[in-house]
Phi, psi and omega in degrees: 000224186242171168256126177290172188287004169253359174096350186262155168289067180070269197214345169105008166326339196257337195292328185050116186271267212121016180302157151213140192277087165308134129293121179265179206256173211287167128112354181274184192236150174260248211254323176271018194102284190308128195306166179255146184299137166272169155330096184219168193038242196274136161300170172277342171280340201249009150310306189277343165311282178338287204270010154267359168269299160343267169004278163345287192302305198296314166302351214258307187320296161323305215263343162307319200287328187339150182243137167326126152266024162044039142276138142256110177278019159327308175067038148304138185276146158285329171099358185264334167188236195236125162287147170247185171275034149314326197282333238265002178280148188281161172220106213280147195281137186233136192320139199227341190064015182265156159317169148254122214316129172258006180261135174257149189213103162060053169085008181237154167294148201211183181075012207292102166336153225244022193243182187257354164295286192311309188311313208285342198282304197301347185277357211251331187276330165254032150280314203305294193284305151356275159335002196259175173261011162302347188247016173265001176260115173261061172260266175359291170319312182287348154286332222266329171284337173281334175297287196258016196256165172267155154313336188300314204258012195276275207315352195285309203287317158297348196267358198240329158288320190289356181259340210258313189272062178268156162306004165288294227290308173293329179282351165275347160263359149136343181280177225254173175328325203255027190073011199216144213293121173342173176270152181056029165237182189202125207252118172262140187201083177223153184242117200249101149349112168248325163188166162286167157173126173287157214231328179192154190174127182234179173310355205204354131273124189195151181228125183258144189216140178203107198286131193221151162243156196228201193200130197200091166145192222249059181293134179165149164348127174042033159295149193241005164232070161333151159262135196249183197238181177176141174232137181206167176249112201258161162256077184262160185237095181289151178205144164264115178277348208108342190194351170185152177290131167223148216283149160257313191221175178188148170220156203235170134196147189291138131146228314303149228228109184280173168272140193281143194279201188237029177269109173320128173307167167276158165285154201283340184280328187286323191289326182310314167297301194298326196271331166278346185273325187266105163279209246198126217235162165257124197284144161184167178234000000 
């Protein structure tokens, strides 16, 4: 991920623990203990297919018949005072009839409406570049903080990364002094937004937490910082300049954190691909 604004690196993920995930073979205790069945007619995964596809089918139905209940789920601000955590329950994104921003500013989305909409999306779009491997570059960086920063906090804030993204630092992440990845390897580092949410928000503030899964580490042969997965929560702290939401402060923590699925890892070549191959969405709500 990125080093917050507090100096540490996301969770220390760049730090490479060397874990590693057994499978265990059929007939074996899995994670909790319990044995595993073997396998005989229908699994119990394609039993829970089935009847979660049924499920579906019934919600999808249901929800045709429905007549409009003329709530508006925008979470668009009013302008009347500071939302608080009453608010604080999810809400799932729903059609707002506002556009989604089109302007870009040195490749991130910009231009973000004066609302409690507009904040989580800059807050959710500029986790993405915060969160990028773009920010092992220090040109790049010093764009992507100048983007997404109040003028107030930029400069304190290059001065505290350009010390944190030293050649110790990269060579504790698998890289080479100038930041960038060995021959035949490929440095993966993105960060994906699964939702938002305002904790408080007024016209001219707002604080945002925008809950993530991320991609971290050296896909390439005999890499010895393998790419991992991470799921963490960021905290910005949002300012209205006048003309677009921009970070005053921003924080990291780990979680919260699902139990991990069963799908086999990829070869260091498929990740290498899916990640120059898979670009990257401009997030809103």
């Amino acid at each position: 991920m990125s080093i917050g604004d507090d100096g540490g690196y996301g969770d220390g993920r760049g730090t490479g623990t060397g874990q590693t995930r057994t499978r265990l073979p059929d007939g074996e205790s899995d994670t909790y203990g319990a044995p595993r069945r073997a396998r005989s007619g229908l699994s119990s995964r394609n039993l829970i297919t089935v009847v979660g596809v049924v499920v579906l089918l019934i919600a999808a139905i249901a929800f045709a018949n429905r007549g409009g209940s003329g709530n508006d789920e925008s979470g668009a601000g009013t302008g009347t005072g500071a939302s608080t955590k009453d608010q604080a329950a999810a809400r799932p994104t729903a059609p707002t009839g506002t556009k989604p921003v089109t302007g870009k500013t040195g490749g991130i989305a910009s231009g973000f409406p004066q609302t409690e909409q507009g904040a989580q999306s800059a807050a959710a779009n500029y986790v993405v570049a915060l969160g990028s491997s773009t920010m092992f570059n220090r040109d790049q960086r010093h764009q992507i903080v100048s983007t997404v920063m109040a003028p107030s906090a930029v400069a304190a804030l290059q001065s505290k990364l350009d010390s944190a993204y030293s050649p110790a630092f990269f060579k504790n992440a698998g890289l080479k002094p100038d930041g960038t990845a060995p021959a035949g390897m490929t440095f993966v580092n993105r960060t994906i937004p699964v939702g938002t949410k305002a904790t408080a928000f007024s016209p001219t503030e707002a604080t945002v937490e925008v809950w993530c899964t991320g991609l971290l580490g050296l896909a390439g042969e005999g890499s010895t910082k393998p790419v991992t997965t991470d799921w963490l929560t960021f905290t910005m702290k949002l300012t209205w300049t006048g003309t677009d939401w921009k970070t005053l402060s921003y924080a990291q923590k780990n979680g919260p954190a699902p139990v991990s699925g069963d799908v086999p890892a990829s070869g260091a070549k498929e990740i290498a691909g899916a990640v120059a191959g898979y670009g990257g969405f401009t997030y809103a709500r």
